[in-house]
PLY file of the C-alpha trace (Angstrom):
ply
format ascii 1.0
element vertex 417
property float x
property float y
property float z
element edge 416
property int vertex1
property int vertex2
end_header
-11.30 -53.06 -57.80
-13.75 -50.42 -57.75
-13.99 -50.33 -53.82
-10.24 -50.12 -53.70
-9.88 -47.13 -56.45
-12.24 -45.15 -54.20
-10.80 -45.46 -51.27
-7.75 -43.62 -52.15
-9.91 -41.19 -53.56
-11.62 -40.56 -50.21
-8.35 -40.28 -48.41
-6.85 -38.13 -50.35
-10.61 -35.52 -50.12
-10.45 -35.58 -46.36
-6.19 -34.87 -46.80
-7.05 -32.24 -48.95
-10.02 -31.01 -46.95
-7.39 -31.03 -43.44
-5.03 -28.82 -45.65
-7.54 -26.02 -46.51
-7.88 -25.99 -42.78
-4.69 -25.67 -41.59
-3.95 -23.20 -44.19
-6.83 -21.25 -43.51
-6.16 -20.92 -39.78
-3.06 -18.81 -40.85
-4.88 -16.56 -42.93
-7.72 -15.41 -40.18
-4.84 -14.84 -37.62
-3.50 -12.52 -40.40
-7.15 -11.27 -41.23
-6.99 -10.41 -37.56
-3.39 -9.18 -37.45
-4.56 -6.20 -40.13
-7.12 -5.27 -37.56
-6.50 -0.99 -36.56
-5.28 -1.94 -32.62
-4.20 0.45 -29.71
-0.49 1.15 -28.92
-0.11 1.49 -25.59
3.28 3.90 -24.75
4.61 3.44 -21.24
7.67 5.22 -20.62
8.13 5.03 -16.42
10.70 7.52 -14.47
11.97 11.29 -15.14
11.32 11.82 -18.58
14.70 12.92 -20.23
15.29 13.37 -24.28
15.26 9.95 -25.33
11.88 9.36 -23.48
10.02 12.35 -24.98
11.25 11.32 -28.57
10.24 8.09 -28.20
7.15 9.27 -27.23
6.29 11.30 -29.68
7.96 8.81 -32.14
5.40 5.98 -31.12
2.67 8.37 -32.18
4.24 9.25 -35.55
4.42 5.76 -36.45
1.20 4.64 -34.89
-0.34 6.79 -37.61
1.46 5.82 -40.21
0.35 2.02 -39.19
-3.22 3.51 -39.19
-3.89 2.40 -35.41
-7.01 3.43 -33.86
-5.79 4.69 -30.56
-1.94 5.40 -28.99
-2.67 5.71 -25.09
0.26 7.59 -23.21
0.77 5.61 -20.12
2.45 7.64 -17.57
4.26 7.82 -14.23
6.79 10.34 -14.17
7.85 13.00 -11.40
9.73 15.34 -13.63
11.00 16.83 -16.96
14.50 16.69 -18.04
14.81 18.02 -21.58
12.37 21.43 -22.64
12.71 20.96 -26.66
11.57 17.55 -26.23
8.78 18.26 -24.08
7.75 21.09 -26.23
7.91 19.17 -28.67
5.55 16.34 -27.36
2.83 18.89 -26.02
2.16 19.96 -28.95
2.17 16.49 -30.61
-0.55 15.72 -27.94
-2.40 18.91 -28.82
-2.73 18.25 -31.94
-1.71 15.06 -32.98
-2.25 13.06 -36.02
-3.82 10.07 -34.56
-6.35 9.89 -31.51
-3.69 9.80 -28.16
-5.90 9.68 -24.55
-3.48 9.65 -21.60
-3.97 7.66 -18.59
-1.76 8.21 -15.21
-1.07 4.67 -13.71
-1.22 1.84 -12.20
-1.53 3.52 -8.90
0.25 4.59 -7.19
1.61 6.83 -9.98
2.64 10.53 -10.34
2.48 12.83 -13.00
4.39 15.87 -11.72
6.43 19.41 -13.65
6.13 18.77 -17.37
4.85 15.01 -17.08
1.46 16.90 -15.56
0.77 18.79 -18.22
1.15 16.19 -20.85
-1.76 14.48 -19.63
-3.77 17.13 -19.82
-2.59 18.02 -23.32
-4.93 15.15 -24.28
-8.27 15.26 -25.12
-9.32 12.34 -22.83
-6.87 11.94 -19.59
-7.46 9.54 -16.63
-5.77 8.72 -13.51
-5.82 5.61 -11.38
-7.18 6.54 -7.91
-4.32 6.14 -5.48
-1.75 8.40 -7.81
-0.71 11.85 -7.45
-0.68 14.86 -9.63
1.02 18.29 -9.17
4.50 20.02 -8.26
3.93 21.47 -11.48
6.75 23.83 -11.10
9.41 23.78 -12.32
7.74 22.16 -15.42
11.20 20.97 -16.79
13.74 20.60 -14.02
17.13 22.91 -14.23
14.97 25.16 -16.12
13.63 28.67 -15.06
9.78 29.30 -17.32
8.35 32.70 -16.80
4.77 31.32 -16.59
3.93 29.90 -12.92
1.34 27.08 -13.26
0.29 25.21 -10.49
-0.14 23.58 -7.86
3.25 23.65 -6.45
2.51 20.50 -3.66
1.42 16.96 -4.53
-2.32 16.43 -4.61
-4.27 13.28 -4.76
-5.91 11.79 -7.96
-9.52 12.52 -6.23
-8.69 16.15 -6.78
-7.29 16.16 -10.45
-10.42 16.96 -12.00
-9.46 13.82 -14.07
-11.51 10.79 -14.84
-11.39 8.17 -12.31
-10.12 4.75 -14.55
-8.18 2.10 -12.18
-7.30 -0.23 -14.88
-5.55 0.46 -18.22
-7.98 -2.15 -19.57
-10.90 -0.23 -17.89
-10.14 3.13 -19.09
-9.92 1.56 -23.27
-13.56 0.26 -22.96
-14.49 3.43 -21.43
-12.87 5.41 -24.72
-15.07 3.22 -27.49
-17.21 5.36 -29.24
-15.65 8.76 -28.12
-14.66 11.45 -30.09
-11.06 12.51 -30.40
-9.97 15.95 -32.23
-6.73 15.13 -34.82
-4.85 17.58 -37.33
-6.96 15.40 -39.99
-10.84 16.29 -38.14
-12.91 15.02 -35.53
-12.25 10.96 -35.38
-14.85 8.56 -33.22
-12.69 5.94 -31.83
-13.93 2.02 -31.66
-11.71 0.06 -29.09
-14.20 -2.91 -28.75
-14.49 -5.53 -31.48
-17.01 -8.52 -31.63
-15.26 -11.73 -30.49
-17.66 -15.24 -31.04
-20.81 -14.32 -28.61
-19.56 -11.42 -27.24
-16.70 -8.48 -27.26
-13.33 -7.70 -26.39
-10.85 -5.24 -26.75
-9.11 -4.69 -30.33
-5.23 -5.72 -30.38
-2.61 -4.14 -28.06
0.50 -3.28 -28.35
2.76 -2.32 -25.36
5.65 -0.42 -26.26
8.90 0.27 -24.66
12.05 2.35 -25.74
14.97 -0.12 -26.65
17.45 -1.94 -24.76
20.19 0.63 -25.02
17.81 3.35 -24.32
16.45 1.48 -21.01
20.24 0.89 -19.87
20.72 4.56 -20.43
17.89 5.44 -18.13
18.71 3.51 -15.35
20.36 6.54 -14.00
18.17 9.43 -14.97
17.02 9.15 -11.17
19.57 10.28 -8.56
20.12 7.05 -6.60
20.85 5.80 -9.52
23.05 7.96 -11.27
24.90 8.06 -7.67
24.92 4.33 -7.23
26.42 3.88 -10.65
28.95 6.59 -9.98
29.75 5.23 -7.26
30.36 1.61 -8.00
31.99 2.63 -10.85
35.01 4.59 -9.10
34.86 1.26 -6.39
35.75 -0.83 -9.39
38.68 1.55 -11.02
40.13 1.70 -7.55
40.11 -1.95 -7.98
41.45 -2.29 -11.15
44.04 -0.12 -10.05
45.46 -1.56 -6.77
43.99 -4.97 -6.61
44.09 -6.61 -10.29
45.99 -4.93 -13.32
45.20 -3.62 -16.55
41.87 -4.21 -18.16
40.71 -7.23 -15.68
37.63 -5.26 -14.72
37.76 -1.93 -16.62
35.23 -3.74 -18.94
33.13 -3.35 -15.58
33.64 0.01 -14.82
32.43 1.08 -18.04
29.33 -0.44 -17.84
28.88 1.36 -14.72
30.32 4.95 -15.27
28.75 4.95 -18.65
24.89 5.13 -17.52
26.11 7.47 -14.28
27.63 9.92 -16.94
24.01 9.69 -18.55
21.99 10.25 -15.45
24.66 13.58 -14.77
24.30 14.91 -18.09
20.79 14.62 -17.98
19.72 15.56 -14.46
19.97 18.93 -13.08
23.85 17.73 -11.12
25.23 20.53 -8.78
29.03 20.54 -9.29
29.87 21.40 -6.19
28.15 18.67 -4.76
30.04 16.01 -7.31
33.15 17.29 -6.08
32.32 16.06 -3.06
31.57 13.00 -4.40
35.29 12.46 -5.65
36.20 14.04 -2.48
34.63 10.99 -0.81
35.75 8.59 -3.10
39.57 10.04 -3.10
40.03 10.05 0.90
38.61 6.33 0.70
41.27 5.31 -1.91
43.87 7.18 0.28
43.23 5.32 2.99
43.31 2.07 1.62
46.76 2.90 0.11
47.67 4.04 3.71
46.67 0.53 5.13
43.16 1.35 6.62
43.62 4.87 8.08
40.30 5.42 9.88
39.98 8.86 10.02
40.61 8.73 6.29
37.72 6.48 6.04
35.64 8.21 8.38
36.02 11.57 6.20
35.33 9.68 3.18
32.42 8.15 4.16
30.38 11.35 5.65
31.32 12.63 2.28
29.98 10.60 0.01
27.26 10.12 1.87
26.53 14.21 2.08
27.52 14.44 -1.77
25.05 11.87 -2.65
22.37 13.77 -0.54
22.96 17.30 -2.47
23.95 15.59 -5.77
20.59 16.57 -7.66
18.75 20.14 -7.59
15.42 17.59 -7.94
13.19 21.21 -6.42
10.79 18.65 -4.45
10.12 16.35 -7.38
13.10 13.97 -7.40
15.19 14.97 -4.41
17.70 12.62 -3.60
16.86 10.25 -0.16
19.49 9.88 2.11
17.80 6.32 2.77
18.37 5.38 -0.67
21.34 6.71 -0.98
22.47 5.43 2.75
22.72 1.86 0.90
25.14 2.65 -2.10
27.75 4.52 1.03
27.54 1.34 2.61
28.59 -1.20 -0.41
31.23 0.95 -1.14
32.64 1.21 2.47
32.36 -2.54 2.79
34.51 -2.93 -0.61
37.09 -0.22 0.57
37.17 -2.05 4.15
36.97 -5.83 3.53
36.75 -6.37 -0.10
39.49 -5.57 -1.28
41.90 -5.63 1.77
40.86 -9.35 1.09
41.61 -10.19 -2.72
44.90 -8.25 -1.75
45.83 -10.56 1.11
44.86 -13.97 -1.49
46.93 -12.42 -4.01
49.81 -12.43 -1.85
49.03 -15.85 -0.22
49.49 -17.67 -3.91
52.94 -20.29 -4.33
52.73 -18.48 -8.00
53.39 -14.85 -6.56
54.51 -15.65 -3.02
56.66 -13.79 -0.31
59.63 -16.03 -1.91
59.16 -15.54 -5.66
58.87 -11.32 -5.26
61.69 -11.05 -3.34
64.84 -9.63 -5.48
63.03 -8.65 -8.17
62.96 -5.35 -9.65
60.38 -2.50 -10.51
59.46 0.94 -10.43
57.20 3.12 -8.04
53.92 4.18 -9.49
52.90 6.65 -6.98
55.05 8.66 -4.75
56.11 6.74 -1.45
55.01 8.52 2.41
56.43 5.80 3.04
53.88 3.36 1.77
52.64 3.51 -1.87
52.55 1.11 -5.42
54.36 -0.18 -7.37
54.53 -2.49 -10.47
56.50 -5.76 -10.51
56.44 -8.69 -12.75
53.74 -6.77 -14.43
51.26 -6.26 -11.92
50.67 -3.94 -9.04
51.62 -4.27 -5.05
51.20 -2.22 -2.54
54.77 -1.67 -0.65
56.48 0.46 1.82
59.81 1.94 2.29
61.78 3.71 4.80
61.33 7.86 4.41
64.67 8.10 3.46
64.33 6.65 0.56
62.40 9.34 -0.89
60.57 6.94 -3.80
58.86 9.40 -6.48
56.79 7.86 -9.56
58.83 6.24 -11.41
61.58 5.38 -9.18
63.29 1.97 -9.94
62.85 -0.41 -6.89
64.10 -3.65 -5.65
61.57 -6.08 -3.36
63.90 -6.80 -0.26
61.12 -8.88 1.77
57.24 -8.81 2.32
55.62 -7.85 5.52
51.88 -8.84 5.73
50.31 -7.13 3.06
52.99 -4.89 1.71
55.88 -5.52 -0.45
59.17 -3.94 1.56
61.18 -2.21 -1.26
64.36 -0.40 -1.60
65.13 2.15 -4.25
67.79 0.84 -7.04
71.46 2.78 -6.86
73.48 3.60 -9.43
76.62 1.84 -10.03
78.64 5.99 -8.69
76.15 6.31 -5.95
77.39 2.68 -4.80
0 1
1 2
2 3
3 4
4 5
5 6
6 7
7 8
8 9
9 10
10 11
11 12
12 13
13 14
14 15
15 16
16 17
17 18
18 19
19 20
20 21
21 22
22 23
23 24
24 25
25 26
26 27
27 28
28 29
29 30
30 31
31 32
32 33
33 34
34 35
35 36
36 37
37 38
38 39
39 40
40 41
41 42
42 43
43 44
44 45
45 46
46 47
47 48
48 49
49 50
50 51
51 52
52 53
53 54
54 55
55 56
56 57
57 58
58 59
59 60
60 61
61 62
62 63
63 64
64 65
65 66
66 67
67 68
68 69
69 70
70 71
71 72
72 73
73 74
74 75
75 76
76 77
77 78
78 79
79 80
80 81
81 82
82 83
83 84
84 85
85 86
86 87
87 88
88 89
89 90
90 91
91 92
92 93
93 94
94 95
95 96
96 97
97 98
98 99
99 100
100 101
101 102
102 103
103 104
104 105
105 106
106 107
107 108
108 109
109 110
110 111
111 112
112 113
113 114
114 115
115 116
116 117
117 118
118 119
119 120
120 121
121 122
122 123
123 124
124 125
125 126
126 127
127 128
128 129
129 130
130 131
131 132
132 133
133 134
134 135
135 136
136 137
137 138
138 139
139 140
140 141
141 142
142 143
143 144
144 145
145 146
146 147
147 148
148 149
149 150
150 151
151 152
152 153
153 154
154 155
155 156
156 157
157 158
158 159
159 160
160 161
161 162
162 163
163 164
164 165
165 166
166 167
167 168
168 169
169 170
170 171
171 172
172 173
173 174
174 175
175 176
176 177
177 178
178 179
179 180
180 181
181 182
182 183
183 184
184 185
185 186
186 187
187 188
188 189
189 190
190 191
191 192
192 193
193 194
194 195
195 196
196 197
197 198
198 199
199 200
200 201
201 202
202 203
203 204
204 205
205 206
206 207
207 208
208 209
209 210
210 211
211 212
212 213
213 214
214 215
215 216
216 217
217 218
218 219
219 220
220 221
221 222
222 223
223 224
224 225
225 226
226 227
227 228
228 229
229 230
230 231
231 232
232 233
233 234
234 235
235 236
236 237
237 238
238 239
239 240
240 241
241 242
242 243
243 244
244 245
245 246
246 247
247 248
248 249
249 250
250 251
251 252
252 253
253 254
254 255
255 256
256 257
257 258
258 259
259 260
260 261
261 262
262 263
263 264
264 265
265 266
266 267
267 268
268 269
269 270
270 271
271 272
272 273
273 274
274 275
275 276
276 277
277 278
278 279
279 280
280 281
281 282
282 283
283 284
284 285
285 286
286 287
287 288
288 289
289 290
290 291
291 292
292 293
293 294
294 295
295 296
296 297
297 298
298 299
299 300
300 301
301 302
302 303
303 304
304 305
305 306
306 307
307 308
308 309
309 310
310 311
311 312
312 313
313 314
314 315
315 316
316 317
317 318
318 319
319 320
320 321
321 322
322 323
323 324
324 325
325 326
326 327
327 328
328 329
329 330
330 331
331 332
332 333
333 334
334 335
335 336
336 337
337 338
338 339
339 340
340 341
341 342
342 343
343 344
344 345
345 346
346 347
347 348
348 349
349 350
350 351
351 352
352 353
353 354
354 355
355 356
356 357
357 358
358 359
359 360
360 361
361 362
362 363
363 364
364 365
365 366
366 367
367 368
368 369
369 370
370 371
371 372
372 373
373 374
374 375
375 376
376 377
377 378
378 379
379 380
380 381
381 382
382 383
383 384
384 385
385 386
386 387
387 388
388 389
389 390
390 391
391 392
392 393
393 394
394 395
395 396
396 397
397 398
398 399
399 400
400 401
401 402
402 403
403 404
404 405
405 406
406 407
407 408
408 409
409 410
410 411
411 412
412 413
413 414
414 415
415 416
């Protein structure tokens, strides 16, 4: 009996003893957790107002958290907003928590404002293989009094910068330096002991947001031209090819972030006008059935608009190679997209040659001789003869289909009968 009352006994010690484990396991990662860490900011691409806030937001917080070190990791050709950069230099200057800067992973830039940032810090590296420089204009569609150069890219070798090609590399290098803060002189300790030997202390990588990053997608002008682009593609769409709010949703999404790179970036007007030029002479001759010189002009336009969209002043000039692309996808949709849902549209038993004919409608743009217009709720293109002299809003009757077009016939009046 007394062999058998231990035994429980003994169970229940080691269960007991397994618990205190587990439950201490928790607690060291937390013990660890508290540990002052590094943030590491990395903010890539022209550096517009929500970039430079976050930045300098990251820094607030990381010394409210009591962090040891925020590193600035940066690759940026150019300055968008001045307040916020401003702002952020003298954050770096004179900030409340130990910031180093580090240009990379090659091949980075740092170029206008973005160049100067770095070497607001204390401690700034570059990865060899990145460029500095173009430091004018230091915030693009801007005009500073003070020149500050160099005005041409140079290569990291001739910074004057430390030489540090790994982000990991460059935060050993940093332990046991001394970093000047609006609270007095602060010796930074990135290394901690880890079982035999050392590593670094946490990191944190931080990022702006979702909405911020789909905001930025078009803060470069490619970008901000791509997404223009497509997104006038897809109303044309909407407009001719499917009917109210099938892919509006779509165009949205697309216009929304161009409107945000146009705002942002230094846009010539005159060179978005020629943009919609492009864009209008495309749509007009897809309404006129495929009129090539139509296309033609349309084309060369949007593909000299997207060339001269952005003043970038040699640090984010628009490519014609990488804008030669985004001309191309929307020619192809103009040409064979939607020429094709079109002709499938027509070719369904649903809404067939047989089922239009006879019914009624009402011309949505005015007829020379071809145009649109709305039956059974959606849109067609159609054609008429010229005497008919179809305005917007005409009444019409379908009399037949011929290939692609509805054939259409203005409605008379009982007195013009």
């Amino acid at each position: 009996m007394g062999r058998q009352s231990r035994r429980p006994n003994l169970v229940n010690v080691r269960r007991l003893a397994l618990l205190l484990i587990l439950l201490a396991v928790p607690a060291v990662a937390f013990a660890q957790g508290d540990e002052a860490g590094i943030d590491v900011v990395d903010v890539s691409g022209p550096l517009d107002r929500s970039a430079l806030d976050f930045m300098a937001d990251s820094i607030s917080r990381a010394a409210e958290k009591g962090q040891e070190l925020v590193l600035l990791q940066i690759n940026s050709k150019a300055v968008l907003d001045g307040p916020g950069f401003d702002s952020l230099l003298d954050l770096i200057a004179q900030p409340p928590v130990p910031v180093a800067t580090w240009v990379g992973p090659a091949p980075a830039s740092a170029f206008g404002g973005a160049e100067l940032l770095v070497r607001a810090a204390e401690h700034a590296a570059m990865a060899p293989g990145s460029m500095w420089g173009k430091t004018n204009p230091v915030v693009l569609g801007e005009e500073r009094t003070e020149v500050i150069g160099p005005n041409e890219a140079l290569l990291a070798s001739e910074s004057g910068l430390e030489p540090q090609p790994t982000l990991r590399q460059y935060l050993q290098e940093l332990d046991g330096r001394t970093f000047s803060t609006s609270a007095g002189p602060v010796v930074v300790s990135t290394i901690t002991e880890f079982g035999d030997g050392v590593t670094l202390k946490p990191v944190t990588f931080l990022k702006p947001g979702l909405i911020p990053r789909y905001f930025r997608l078009a803060v470069t002008p490619e970008a901000a031209f791509f997404f223009l682009v497509v997104g006038l593609s897809i109303v044309t769409f909407e407009f001719f090819a499917l009917g109210p709010g099938v892919a509006a949703g779509v165009a949205a999404l697309s216009l929304i972030p161009a409107g945000w790179g146009l705002v942002n970036l230094p846009t010539r007007s005159w060179a978005l006008l020629i943009v919609l030029s492009g864009w209008a002479l495309l749509t007009a001759a897809y309404q006129k059935g495929g009129f090539l010189s139509l296309t033609i002009s349309g084309t060369i336009l949007l593909q000299l608009g997207g060339m001269t969209l952005v003043d970038g002043r040699g640090q984010i000039d628009p490519s014609w190679w990488l804008v030669l692309p985004s001309v191309l996808a929307v020619l192809f949709f103009f040409v064979i997209a939607m020429p094709t849902v079109q002709r499938a549209r027509l070719s369904t038993q649903t809404i067939g040659r047989e089922s239009l004919i006879g019914q009624a409608g009402s011309a949505i743009v005015d007829f020379d001789p071809d145009g649109l217009v709305e039956v059974g709720g959606a849109r067609w293109r159609a054609t008429a003869h010229r005497e008919a002299a179809l305005r917007v809003g005409s009444p019409v009757v379908v009399t037949g289909v011929d290939g692609l077009y509805l054939e259409v016939e203005p409605v008379r009046s009982d007195r013009e009968k």
